[in-house]
C-alpha positions as CSV (number, residue, x, y, z in Angstrom):
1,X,-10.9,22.7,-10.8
2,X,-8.6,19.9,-12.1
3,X,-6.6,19.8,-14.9
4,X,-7.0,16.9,-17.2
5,X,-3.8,14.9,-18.6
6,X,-3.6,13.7,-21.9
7,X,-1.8,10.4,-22.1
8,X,1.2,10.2,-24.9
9,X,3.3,7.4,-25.5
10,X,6.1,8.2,-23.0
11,X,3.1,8.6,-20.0
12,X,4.0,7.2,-16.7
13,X,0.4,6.5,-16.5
14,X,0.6,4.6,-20.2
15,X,-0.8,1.1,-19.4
16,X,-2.8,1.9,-15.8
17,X,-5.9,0.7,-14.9
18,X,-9.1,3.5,-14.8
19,X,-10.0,3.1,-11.1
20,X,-14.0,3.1,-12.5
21,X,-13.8,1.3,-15.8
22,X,-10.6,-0.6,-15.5
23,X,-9.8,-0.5,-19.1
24,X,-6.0,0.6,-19.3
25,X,-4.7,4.0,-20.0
26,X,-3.7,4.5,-23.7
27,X,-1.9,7.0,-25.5
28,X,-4.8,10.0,-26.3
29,X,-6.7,9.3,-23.4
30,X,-7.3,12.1,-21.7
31,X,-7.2,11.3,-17.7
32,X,-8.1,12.9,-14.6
33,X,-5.9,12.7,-11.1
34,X,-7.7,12.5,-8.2
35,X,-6.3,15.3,-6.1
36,X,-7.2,13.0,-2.8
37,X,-5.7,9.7,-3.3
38,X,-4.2,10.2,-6.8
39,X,-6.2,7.8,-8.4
40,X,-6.2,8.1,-12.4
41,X,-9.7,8.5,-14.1
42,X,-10.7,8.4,-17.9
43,X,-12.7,12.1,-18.2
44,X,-15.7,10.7,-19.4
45,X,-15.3,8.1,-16.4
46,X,-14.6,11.3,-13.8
47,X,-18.0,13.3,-15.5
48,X,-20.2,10.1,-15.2
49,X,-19.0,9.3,-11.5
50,X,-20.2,12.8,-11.0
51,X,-17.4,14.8,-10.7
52,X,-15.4,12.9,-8.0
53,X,-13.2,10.2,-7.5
54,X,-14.7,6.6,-7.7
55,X,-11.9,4.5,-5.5
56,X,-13.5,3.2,-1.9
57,X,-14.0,5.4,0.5
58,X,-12.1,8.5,-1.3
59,X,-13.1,12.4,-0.9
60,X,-11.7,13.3,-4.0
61,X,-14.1,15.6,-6.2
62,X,-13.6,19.0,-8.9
63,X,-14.8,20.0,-12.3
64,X,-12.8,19.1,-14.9
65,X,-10.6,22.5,-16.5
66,X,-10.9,22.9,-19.8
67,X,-7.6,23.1,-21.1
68,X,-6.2,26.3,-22.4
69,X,-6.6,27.7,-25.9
70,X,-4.1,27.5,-28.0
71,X,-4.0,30.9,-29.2
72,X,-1.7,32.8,-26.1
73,X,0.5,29.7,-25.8
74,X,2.3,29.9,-22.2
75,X,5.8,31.6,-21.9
76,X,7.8,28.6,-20.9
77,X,9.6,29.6,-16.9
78,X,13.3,30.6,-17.1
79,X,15.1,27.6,-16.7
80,X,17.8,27.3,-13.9
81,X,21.2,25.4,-14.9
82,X,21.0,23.0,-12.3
83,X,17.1,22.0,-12.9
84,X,17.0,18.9,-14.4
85,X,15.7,19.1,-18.3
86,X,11.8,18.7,-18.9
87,X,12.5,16.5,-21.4
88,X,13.7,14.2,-18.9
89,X,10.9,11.2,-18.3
90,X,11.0,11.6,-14.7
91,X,10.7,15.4,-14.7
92,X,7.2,16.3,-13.7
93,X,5.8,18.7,-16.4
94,X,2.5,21.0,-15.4
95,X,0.3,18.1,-18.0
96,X,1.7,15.6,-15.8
97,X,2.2,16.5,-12.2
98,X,3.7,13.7,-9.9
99,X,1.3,11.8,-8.2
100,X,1.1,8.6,-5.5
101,X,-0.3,5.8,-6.9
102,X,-3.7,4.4,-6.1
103,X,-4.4,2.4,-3.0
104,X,-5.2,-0.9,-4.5
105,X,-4.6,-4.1,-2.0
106,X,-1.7,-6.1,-3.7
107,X,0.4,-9.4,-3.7
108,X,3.0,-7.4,-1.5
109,X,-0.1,-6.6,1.1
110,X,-1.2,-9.9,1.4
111,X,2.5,-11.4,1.9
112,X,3.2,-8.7,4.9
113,X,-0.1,-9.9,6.2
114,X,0.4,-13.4,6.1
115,X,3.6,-13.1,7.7
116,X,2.5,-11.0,10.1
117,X,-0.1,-14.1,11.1
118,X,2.6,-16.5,11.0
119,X,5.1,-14.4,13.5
120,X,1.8,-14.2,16.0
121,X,1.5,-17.7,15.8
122,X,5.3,-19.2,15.6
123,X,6.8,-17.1,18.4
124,X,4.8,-18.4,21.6
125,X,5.8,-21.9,19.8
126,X,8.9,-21.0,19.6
127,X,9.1,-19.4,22.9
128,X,7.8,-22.6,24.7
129,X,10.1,-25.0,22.6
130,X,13.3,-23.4,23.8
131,X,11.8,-23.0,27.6
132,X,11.6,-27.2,26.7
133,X,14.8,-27.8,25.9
134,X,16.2,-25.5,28.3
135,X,14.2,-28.0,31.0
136,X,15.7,-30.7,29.5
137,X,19.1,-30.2,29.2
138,X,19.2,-28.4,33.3
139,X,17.3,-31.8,34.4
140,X,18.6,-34.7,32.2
141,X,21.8,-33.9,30.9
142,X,23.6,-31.6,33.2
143,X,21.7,-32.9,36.1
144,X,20.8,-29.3,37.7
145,X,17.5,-30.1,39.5
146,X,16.1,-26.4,39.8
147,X,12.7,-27.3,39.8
148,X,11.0,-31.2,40.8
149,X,9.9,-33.2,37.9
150,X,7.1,-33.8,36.3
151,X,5.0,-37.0,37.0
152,X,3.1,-37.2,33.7
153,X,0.8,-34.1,32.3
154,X,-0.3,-31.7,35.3
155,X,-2.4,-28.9,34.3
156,X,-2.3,-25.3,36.0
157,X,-6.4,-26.0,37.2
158,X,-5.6,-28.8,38.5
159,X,-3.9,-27.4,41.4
160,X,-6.7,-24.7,41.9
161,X,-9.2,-27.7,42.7
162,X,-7.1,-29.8,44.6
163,X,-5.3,-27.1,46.8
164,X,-8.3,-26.2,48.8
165,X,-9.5,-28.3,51.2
């Protein structure tokens, strides 16, 4: 059973996207939280998906609660001195539990990807240009022959066919 949200003007979820319909969260709405991946639904979106979550690949499913009745309102908890006040904005309040965001793919995926690709590729570059000038400098400038020189391009096959004979 999950509890729907209603969405007021001081929401953290005031301006999300519906992960089925897309259209952003507005104050009245009344939202479902996917209990899985977190994901915020409209209600009528969570019923028409048939009770469950509609992101990729998500589990998530429940009947929607519906909310209390008015008429025994809830005794509010004790409060503690050194809890922070509910009428703080980042306070979670039992209408508005904390929650992770949706997995959506974002600009900040795609950057870690792309650099990701561009490390694979630039290090054995890199690698190879310093071995280069490493050669050069041993060979040409400080004249440390540790290896003979080359005699044009020799490739690492052509040794294999020549070799045997």
């Amino acid at each position: 059973m999950l509890l729907p949200v209603t969405v007021d003007k001081q929401s953290p979820f005031l301006g999300e996207e519906c992960a089925l319909c897309k259209d952003p969260l507005t104050p009245g709405d009344v939202v479902i939280i996917c209990p899985q991946d977190g994901s915020r639904h409209h209600d009528r979106c969570w019923t028409a998906n048939g009770n469950k979550c509609a992101a990729y690949g998500c589990r998530g499913h429940g009947e929607i609660t519906p909310p209390p009745s008015p008429a025994h309102p809830p005794t509010p908890p004790p409060v503690h001195p050194l809890t922070p006040s509910p009428a703080h904005p980042l306070t979670p309040s039992p209408a508005q539990p904390l929650t992770r965001p949706p997995a959506h793919y974002t600009l900040a995926n795609s950057r870690l990807i792309l650099g990701i690709a561009i490390t694979i590729i630039l290090c054995p570059v890199g690698c190879f240009g310093l071995w280069a000038i490493a050669d050069y400098l041993m060979l040409h400038v400080w004249n440390l022959p540790y290896r003979a020189p080359f005699s044009g391009l020799i490739l690492p096959w052509f040794f294999f066919f020549h070799s045997v004979q």
